[in-house]
C-alpha positions in Angstrom: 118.0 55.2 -6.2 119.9 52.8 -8.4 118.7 48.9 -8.6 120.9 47.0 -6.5 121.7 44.0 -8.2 123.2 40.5 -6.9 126.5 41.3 -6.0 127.1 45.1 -5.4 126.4 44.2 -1.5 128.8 41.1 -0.4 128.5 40.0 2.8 131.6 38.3 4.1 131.4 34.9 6.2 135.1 35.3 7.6 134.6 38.2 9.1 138.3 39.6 9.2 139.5 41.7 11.7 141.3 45.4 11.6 144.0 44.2 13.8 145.5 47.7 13.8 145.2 51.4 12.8 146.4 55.0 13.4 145.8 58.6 12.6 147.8 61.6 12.4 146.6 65.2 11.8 147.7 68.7 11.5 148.0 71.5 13.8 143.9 72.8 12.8 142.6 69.5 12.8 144.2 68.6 16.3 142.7 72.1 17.4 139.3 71.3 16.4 136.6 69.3 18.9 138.4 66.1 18.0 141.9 66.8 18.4 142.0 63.9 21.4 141.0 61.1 19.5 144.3 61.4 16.8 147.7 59.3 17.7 149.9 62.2 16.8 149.5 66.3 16.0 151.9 67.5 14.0 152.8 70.9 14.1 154.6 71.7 11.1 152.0 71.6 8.1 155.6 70.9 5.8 156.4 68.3 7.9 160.2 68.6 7.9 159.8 68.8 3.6 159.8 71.5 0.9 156.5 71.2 -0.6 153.2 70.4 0.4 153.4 67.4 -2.1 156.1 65.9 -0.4 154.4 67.2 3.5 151.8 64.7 2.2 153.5 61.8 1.4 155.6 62.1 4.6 152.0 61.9 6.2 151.4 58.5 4.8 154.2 56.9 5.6 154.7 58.2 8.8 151.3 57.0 9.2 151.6 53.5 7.7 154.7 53.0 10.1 152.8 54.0 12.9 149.6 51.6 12.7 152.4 49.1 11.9 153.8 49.6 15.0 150.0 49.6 16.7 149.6 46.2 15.4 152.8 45.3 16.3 153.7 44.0 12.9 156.6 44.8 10.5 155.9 46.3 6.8 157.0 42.7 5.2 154.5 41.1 7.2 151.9 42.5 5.0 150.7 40.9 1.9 149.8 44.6 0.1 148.7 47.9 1.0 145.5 50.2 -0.8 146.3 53.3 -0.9 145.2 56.3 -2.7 144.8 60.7 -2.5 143.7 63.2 -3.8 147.1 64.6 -6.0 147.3 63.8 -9.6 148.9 60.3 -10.2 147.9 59.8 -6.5 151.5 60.6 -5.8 151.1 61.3 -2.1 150.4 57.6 -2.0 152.8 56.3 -4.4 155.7 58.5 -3.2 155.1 58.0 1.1 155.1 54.1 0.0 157.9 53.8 -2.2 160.6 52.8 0.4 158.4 50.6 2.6 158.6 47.5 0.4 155.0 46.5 0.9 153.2 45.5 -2.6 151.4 48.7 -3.7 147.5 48.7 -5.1 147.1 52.2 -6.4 143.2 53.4 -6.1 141.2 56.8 -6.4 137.8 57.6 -5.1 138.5 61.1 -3.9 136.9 61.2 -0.1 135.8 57.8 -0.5 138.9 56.7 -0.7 139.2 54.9 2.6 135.8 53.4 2.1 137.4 51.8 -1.0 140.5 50.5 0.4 139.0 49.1 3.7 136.3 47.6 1.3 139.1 46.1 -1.3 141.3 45.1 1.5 138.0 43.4 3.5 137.6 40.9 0.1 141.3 40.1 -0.4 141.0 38.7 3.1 137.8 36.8 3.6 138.8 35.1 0.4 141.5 33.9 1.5 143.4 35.7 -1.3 145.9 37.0 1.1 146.2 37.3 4.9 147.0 40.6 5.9 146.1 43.4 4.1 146.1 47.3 4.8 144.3 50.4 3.4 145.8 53.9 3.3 144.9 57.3 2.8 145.7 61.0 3.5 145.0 64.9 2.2 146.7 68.1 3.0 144.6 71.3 2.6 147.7 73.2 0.9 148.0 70.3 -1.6 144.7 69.8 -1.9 144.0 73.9 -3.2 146.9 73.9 -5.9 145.0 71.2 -7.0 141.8 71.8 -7.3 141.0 75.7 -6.6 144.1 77.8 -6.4 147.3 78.3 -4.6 146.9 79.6 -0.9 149.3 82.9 -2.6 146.5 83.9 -4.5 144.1 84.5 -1.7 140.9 83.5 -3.4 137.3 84.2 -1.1 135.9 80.8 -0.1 132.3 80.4 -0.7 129.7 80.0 2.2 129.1 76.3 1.2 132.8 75.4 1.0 134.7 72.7 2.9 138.1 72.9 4.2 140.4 70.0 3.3 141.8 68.6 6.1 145.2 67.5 6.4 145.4 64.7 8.0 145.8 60.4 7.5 144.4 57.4 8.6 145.7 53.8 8.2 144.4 50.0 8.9 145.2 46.4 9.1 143.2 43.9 8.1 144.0 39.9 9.1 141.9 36.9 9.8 139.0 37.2 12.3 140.6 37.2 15.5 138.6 40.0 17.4 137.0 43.5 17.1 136.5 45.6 15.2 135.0 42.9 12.2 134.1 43.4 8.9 130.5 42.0 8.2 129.7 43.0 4.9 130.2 45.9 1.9 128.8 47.7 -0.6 130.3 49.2 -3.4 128.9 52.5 -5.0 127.8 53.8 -7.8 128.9 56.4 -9.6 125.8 59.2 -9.0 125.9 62.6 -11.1 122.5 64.9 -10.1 124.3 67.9 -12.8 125.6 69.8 -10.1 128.8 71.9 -11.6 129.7 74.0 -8.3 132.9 73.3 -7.0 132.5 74.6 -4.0 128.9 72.6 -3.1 130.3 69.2 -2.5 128.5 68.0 0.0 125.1 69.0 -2.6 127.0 66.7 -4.8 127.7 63.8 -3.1 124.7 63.3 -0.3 122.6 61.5 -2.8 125.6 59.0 -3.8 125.6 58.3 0.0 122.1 57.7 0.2 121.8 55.5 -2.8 124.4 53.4 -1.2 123.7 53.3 2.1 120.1 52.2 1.1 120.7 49.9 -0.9 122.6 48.0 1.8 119.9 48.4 4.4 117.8 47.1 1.8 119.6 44.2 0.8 120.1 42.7 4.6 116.4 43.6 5.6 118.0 45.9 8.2 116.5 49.8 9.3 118.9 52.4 10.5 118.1 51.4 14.0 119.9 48.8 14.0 122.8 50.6 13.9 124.6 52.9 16.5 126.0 55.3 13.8 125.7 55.6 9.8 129.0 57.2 9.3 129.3 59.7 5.8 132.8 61.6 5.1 132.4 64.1 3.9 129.3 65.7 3.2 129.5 69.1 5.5 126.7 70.4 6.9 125.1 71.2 3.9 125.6 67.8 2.4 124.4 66.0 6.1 121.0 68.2 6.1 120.6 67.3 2.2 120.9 64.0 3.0 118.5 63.5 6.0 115.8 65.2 3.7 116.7 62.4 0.7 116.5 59.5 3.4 113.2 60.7 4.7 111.9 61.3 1.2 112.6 57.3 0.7 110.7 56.6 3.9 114.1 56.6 6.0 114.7 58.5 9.4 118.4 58.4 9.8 118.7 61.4 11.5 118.9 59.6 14.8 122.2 57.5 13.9 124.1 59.9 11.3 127.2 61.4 12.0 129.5 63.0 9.5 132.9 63.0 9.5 133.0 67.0 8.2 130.8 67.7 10.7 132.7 66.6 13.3 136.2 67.5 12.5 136.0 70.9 13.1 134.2 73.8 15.5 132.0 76.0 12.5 131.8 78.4 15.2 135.6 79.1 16.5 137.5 77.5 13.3 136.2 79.5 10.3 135.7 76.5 7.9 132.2 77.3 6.4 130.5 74.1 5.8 133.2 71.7 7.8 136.2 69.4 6.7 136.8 67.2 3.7 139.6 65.5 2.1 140.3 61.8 2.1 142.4 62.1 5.5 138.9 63.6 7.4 136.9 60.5 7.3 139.8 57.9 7.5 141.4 59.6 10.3 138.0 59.9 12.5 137.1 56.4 11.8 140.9 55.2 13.1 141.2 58.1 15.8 137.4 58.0 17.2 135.4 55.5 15.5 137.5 51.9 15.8 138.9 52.2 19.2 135.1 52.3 20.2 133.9 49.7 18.4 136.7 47.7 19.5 135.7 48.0 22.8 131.9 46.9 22.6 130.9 50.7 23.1 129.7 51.0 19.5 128.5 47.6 18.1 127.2 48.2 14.1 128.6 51.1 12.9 128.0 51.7 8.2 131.0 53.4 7.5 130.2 55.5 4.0 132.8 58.0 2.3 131.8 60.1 0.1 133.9 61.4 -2.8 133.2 63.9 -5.8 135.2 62.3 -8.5 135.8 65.7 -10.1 138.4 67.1 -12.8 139.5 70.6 -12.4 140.0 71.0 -15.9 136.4 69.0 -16.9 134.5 71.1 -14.5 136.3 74.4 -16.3 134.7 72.8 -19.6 131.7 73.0 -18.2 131.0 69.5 -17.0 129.3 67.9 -14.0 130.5 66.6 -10.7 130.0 62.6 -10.7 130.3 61.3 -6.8 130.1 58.0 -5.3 130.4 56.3 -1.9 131.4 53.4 -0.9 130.4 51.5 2.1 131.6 49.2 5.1 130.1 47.6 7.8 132.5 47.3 10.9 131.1 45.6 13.7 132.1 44.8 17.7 130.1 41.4 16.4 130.6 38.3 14.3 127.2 37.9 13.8 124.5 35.6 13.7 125.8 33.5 10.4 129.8 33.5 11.0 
């Protein structure tokens, strides 16, 4: 575990407030066990475009304009939006947002992505740098295999330990602290590379990035993962999720009790032939805005650690033989103030 040092964990005395958030998915992910918890299923993986490029960025801004509409605010009401994918460029991002006016704050942490906007957007706020600010981020499993294994044409076998990208997007709003769900504090990752160069084993890859992170929050506010309802990862799979309760207890940590994951739970390993479960940037930001937030919002969940996980990978890097680095990023989101605020 890396040395935390003085700042990587920030707790924030406003406490700001996602005022509003959505999630869309597509037509697998809305088939999967939680298919009710998403604002709209789309059934057209293009949706209405010619590539899966431009399906994506359709995805984001539909799903920008619909937390918008959620919160009950217009796009110029918002100071700036994060907003990242997996495509080179991040062009899903870049291209969805172009016409919406809002200023634009590029970012990449592959599936940590959401963790890194939510976090970015949580500090623009509590310092009163600006007053509304919104985090954005999306994958499409079409995309996501020209870019990164091969083109659904080529029919390529998909290892055991394999994820399936999900195609889906989640979207929030942060403003000043008004009610649940609050942000109480953050921690930002570091980048963790254990020499793993399989592709296809990403949850190997990035479960001991999630568990450097997520204890080196619990031990820089004293706290034990009791005191939380859930520890949230996205995405490690099962095989990353089972790694990862075997690294927590080898650091004298039983999280086993509180962990969900985000691959886990999007889809049915038994009915929807995904292998190891979902991934993608959109996974973990569309369960924590389709499940997670309207729960915590009303008092059902109370501390929740939100950590996304992301292998910050280069297809053509890994074909030269390197390693996959990973980080993850965390967020805690809280039906409290707390104590101090």
């Amino acid at each position: 575990m890396n040395k935390a040092s003085r700042k990587d964990v920030i707790l924030l005395p406003n406490t700001p407030s996602i005022i509003g958030w959505a999630s869309i998915a597509g037509k697998k992910e809305g088939d999967g066990p939680m298919g009710f918890c998403f604002d709209v299923i789309e059934p057209d993986s293009h949706f209405g475009k010619d590539t899966w490029e431009q399906a994506e960025s359709e995805l984001q801004r539909r799903t920008v304009e619909l937390m918008l509409s959620n919160a009950e605010y217009t796009a110029g009401e918002v100071d700036a939006i994060f907003g990242g994918d997996l495509i080179n460029q991040c062009t899903s991002a870049t291209f969805g947002m172009r016409h919406l006016g809002i200023p634009f704050l590029g970012i990449y942490g592959a599936c940590s992505t959401m963790a890194e906007g939510l976090l970015l957007a949580a500090l623009m706020v509590d310092g009163n740098h600006m007053q509304h600010c919104a985090a954005v981020t999306s994958s499409h499993f079409s995309g996501a295999e020209r870019q990164f294994r091969f083109p659904l044409s080529y029919g390529g076998q998909r290892t055991p330990n394999a994820q399936w990208t999900s195609t889906a997007s989640g979207a929030v709003l942060l403003g000043e602290c008004t009610k649940p769900p609050y942000i109480r504090g953050v921690c930002v990752g570091c980048i963790n590379d254990q020499s793993i160069t399989d592709t296809n084993n990403m949850g190997a890859a990035m479960a001991p990035a999630a568990i450097d992170t997520v204890l080196r929050y619990l031990m820089a506010t004293h706290t034990r993962p009791s005191d939380y309802d859930v520890i949230l990862t996205g995405d490690l799979g099962l095989v990353g999720s089972e790694l990862l309760h075997q690294l927590a207890e080898q650091n004298g940590y039983d999280i086993s009790k509180v962990h969900r994951d985000c691959g886990v739970m999007m889809f049915d390993d038994t009915t929807q032939d995904t292998h190891a479960g979902g991934s993608g940037c959109g996974c973990s930001a569309s369960i924590l805005c389709g499940y997670f937030l309207p729960k915590i919002a009303s008092g059902e969940i109370k501390n929740l650690l939100f950590a996304a996980t992301g292998a910050l990978l280069s297809p053509m890097l890994c074909q030269q033989g390197e390693t996959i680095p990973c980080i993850s990023h965390l967020v805690h989101i809280s039906a409290e103030k707390g104590a101090d605020t």
